[in-house]
C-alpha positions in Angstrom: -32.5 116.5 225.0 -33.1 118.2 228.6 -31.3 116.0 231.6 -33.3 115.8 235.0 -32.0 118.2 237.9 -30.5 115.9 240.0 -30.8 117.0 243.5 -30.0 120.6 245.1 -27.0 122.2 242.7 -26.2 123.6 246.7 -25.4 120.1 248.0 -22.3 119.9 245.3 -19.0 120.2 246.4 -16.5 122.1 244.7 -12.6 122.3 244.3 -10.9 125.8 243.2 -7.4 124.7 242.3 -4.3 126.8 241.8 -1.2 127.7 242.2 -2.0 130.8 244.2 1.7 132.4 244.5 -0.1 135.2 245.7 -4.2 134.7 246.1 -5.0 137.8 244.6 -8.3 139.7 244.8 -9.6 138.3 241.8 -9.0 134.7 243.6 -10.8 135.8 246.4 -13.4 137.1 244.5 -14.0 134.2 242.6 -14.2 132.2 246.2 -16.6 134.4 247.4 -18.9 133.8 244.5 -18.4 130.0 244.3 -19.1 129.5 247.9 -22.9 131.1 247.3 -23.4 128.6 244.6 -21.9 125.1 246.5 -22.3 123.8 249.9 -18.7 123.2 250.2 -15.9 124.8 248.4 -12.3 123.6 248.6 -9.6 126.0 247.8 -7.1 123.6 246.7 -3.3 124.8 246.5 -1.5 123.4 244.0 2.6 121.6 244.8 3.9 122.4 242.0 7.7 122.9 242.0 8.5 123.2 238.1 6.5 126.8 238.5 9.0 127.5 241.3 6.6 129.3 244.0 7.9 131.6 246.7 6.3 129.7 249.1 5.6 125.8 250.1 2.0 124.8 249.3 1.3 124.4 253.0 2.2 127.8 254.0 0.6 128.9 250.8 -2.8 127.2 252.2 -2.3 128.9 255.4 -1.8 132.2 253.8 -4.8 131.9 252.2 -7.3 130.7 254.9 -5.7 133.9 257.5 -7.0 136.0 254.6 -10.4 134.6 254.3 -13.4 136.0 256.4 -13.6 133.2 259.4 -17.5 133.1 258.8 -16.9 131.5 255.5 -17.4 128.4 257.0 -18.3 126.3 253.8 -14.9 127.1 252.7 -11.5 125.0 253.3 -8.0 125.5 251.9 -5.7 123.0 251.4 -2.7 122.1 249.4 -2.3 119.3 247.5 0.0 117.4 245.0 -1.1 115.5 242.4 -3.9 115.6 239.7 -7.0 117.8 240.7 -9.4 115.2 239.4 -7.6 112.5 241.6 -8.3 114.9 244.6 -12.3 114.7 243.4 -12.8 111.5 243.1 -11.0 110.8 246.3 -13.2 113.7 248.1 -16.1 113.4 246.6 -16.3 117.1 244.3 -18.1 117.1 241.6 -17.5 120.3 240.2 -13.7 122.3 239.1 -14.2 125.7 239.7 -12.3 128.1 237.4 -12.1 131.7 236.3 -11.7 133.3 233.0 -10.0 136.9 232.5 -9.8 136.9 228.4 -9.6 134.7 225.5 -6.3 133.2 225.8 -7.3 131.7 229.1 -10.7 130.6 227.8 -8.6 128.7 225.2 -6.6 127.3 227.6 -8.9 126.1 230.9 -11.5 124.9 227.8 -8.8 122.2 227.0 -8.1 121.3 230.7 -12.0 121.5 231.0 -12.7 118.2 228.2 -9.6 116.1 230.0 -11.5 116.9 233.1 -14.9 116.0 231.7 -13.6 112.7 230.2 -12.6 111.4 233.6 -15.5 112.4 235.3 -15.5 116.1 236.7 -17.1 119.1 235.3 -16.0 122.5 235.0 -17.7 125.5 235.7 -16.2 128.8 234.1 -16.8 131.6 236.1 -15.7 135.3 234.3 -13.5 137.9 236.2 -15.3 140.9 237.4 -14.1 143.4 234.8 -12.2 145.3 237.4 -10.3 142.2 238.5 -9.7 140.9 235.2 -6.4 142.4 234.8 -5.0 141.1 238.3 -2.7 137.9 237.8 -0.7 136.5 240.3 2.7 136.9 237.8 2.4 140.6 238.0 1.2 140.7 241.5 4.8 139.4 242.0 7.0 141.3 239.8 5.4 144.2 241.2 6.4 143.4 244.5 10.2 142.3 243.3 
């Protein structure tokens, strides 16, 4: 069965949720591409203190938007506590935003993606560029330490 369009797929908003402790290439990257696809993208920091960042999520946010390009102007950042879908619904995105490097996070996000779906919101899966896949934020930071 084939579902009507409904309206320009450019008028959607989206929300790219992490952690971001760093926002790697590979996350920019995967910003840069989303923001071509959605009239609004929303780089969404997650507060999360059981990871145990280096950073609050405010000055993670802040990080993040001195690194974008200032002409990305369908782009915010923002941090945020509490369940991505909440955020949303309370927003108005329609659309989660999330990359894949390799299987084991395919396995992962794909479970996060059906929780998601049931309460409204859609993923969309974009692939890491094969020269970014290996990038993570965990080694990103031991290599620093």
């Amino acid at each position: 069965m084939f579902h009507k369009p409904v309206g320009d797929p450019r008028s959607a908003r989206a929300v790219y949720p992490g952690t971001f402790d760093p926002f790697t290439d590979g996350h920019r990257d995967l910003v840069d591409r989303a923001r071509r696809l959605f009239e609004h993208v929303t780089v969404l920091v997650a507060v999360n203190d059981e990871k145990q960042p280096t950073k609050t999520g405010a000055q993670r946010a802040l990080d993040i938007r001195a690194t974008l390009p200032a002409d990305w102007e369908n782009v915010a950042v923002t941090a945020w506590n509490g369940l991505t879908v909440a955020y949303c619904h309370l927003y108005g995105s329609g659309v989660i935003v999330r990359g894949l490097r390799h299987a084991v996070d395919a396995e992962r996000e794909y479970q996060l993606a059906a929780a998601n779906e049931s309460l409204g919101i859609m993923t969309l899966f974009m692939p890491a560029r094969p020269e970014l896949a290996t990038i993570s934020s965990t080694a990103v930071r031991a290599a620093g330490a």
